[in-house]
C-alpha positions as CSV (number, residue, x, y, z in Angstrom):
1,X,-15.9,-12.8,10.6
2,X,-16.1,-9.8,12.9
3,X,-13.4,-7.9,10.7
4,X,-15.9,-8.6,7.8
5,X,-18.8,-7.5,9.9
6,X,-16.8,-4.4,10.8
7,X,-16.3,-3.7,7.1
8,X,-19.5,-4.5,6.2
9,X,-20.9,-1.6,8.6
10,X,-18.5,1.0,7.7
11,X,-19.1,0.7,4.4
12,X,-23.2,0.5,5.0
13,X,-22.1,3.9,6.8
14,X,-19.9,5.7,4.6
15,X,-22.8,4.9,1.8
16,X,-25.3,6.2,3.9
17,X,-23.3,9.5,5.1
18,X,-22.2,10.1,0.8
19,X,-26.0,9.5,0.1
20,X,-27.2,12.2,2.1
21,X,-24.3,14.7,1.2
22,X,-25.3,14.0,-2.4
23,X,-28.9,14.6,-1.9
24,X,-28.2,17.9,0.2
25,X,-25.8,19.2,-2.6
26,X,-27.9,18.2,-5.4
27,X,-31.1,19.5,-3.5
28,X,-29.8,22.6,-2.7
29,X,-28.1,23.1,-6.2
30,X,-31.9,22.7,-7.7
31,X,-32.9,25.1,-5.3
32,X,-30.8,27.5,-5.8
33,X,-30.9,27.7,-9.7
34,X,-34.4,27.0,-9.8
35,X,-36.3,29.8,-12.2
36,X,-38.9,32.4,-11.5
37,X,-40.7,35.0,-13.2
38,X,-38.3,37.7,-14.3
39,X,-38.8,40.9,-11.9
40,X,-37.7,44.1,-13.7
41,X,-36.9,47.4,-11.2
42,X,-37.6,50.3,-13.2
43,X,-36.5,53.4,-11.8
44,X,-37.5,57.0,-12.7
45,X,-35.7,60.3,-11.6
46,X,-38.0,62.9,-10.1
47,X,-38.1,66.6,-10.7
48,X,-38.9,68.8,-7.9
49,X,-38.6,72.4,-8.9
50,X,-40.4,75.2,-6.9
51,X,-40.3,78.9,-7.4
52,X,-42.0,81.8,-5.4
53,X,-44.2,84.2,-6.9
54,X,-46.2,87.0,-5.5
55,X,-49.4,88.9,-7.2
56,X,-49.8,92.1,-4.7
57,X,-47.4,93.9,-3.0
58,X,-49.5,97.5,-1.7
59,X,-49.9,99.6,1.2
60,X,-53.4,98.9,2.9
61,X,-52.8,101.3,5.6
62,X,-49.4,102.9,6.6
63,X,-48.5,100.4,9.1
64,X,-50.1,97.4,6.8
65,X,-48.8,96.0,3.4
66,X,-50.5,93.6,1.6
67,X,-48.1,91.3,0.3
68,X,-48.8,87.9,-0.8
69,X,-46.0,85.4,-1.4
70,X,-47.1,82.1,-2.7
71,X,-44.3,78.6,-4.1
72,X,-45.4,77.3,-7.3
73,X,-44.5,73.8,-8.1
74,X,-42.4,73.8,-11.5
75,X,-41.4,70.4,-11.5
76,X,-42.9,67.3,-12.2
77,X,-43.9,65.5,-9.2
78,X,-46.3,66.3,-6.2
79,X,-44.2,68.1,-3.4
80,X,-44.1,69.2,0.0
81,X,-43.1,72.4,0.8
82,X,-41.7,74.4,3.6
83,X,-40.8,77.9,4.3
84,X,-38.9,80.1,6.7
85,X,-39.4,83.9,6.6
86,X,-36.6,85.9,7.5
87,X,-36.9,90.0,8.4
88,X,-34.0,92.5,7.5
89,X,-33.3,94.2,10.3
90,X,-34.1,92.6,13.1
91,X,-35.4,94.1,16.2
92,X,-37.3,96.7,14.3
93,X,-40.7,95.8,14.9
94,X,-41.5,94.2,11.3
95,X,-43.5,91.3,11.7
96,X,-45.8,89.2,9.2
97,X,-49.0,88.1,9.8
98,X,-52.1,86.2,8.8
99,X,-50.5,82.5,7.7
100,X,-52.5,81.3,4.3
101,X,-54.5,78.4,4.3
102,X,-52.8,75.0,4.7
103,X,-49.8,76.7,6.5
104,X,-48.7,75.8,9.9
105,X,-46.0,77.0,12.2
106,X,-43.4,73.8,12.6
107,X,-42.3,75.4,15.8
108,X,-38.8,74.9,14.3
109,X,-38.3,78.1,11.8
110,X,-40.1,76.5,9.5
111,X,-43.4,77.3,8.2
112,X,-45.1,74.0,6.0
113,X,-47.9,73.5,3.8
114,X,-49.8,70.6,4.8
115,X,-50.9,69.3,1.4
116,X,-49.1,68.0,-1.6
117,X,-48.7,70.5,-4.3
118,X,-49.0,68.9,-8.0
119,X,-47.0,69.9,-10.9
120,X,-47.8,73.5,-11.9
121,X,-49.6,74.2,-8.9
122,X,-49.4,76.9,-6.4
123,X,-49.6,76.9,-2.7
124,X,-52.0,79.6,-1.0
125,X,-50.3,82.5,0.2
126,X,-48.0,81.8,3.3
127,X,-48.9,84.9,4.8
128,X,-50.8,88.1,3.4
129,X,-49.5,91.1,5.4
130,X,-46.3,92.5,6.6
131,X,-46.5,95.3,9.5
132,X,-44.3,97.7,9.8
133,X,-43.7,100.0,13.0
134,X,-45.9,103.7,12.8
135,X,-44.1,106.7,11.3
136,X,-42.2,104.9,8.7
137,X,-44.9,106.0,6.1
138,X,-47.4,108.6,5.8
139,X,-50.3,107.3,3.7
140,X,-52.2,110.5,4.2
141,X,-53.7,111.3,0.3
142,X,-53.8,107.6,-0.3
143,X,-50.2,107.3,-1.1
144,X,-47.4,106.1,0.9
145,X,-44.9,108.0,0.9
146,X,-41.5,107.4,3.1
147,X,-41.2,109.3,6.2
148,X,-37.8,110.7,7.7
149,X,-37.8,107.4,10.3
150,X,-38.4,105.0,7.4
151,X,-35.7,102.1,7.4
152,X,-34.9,100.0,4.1
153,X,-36.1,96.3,5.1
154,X,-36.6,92.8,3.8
155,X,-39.2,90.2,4.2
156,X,-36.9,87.1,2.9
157,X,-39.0,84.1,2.0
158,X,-36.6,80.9,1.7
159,X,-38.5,77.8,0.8
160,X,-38.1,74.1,0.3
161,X,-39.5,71.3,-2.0
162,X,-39.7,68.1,-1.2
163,X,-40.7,64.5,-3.5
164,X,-44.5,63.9,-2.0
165,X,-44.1,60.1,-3.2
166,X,-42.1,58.7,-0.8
167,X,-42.8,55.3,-0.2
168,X,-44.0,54.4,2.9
169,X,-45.0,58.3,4.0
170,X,-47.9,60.0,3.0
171,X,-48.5,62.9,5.7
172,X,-46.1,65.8,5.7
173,X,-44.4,65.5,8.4
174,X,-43.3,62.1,8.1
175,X,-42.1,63.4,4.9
176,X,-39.8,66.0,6.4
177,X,-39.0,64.0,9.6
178,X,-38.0,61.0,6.8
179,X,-35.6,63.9,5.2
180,X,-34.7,65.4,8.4
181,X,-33.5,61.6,9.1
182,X,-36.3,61.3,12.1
183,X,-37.8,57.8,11.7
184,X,-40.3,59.0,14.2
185,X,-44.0,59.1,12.8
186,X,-46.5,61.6,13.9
């Protein structure tokens, strides 16, 4: 009688235990291929295209030209831009001055407009005047005219577009610290 007993557990056992693997398996299996609403990702390719223009290039006095260098969005999402102004040669005095609107020195070679620019749009100038070191020009008459001491220069502007819509970022320099790979927010 205690061998049938003994049986008669195990088997109560072994019932139970293939029971609740069956439930488990089949529970899971309708969890698992259970249906929901069909989400569809739908991904577009941006276009961020900038070029620079400029309207005025002219002497104001002979030490002063009025130059006004300005990026115009070509593509066709809102960007950020940024900017670094390089002067050809160095060490002779050339600076430029009076930053545009909406421009701020980045501290790190960079110059950046602090507002998305929309397709087709322009920036405001990033600066409007170049100076140059006395005796490179007369401008007596009202013309400028190149002086003996006048040196061939360049007033490089190199500039940078980046997507506005990045998800998650909305100020512009968690935009360029998201491209520069700096999770850090401002």
């Amino acid at each position: 009688m205690e061998k049938k007993r003994s049986f008669k557990r195990t088997a109560i056992i072994v019932a139970s235990f293939i029971a609740v693997l069956g439930v488990s398996v089949f529970g899971t299996y309708a969890f698992l291929t259970s249906r929901t609403n069909e989400v569809k990702n739908t991904f577009v390719v941006g276009s961020v295209e900038t070029e620079i223009t400029e309207e005025h290039f002219d002497f104001e006095t002979a030490t002063v030209i009025n130059k006004d260098p300005q990026v115009k969005n070509v593509g066709k999402n809102d960007c950020y831009i940024r900017a670094r102004i390089n002067i050809t040669p160095a060490g002779e005095n050339i600076a430029v001055n009076e930053l545009g609107a909406n421009w701020v020195d980045g501290g790190d070679g960079y110059y950046y407009y602090t507002e998305k620019v929309a397709p087709q749009g322009l920036t405001s100038p990033i600066f409007t005047k170049v100076t140059i070191p006395a005796g490179w020009v007369d401008y007596s008459n009202g013309q400028a005219k190149a002086t003996v001491d006048f040196k061939d220069f360049d007033v490089i502007v190199y500039q940078e577009a980046i997507v506005a819509d990045l998800e998650g970022v909305s100020v512009y320099q968690d935009v360029w610290n998201a491209y520069n790979g700096n999770t850090t927010t401002n």
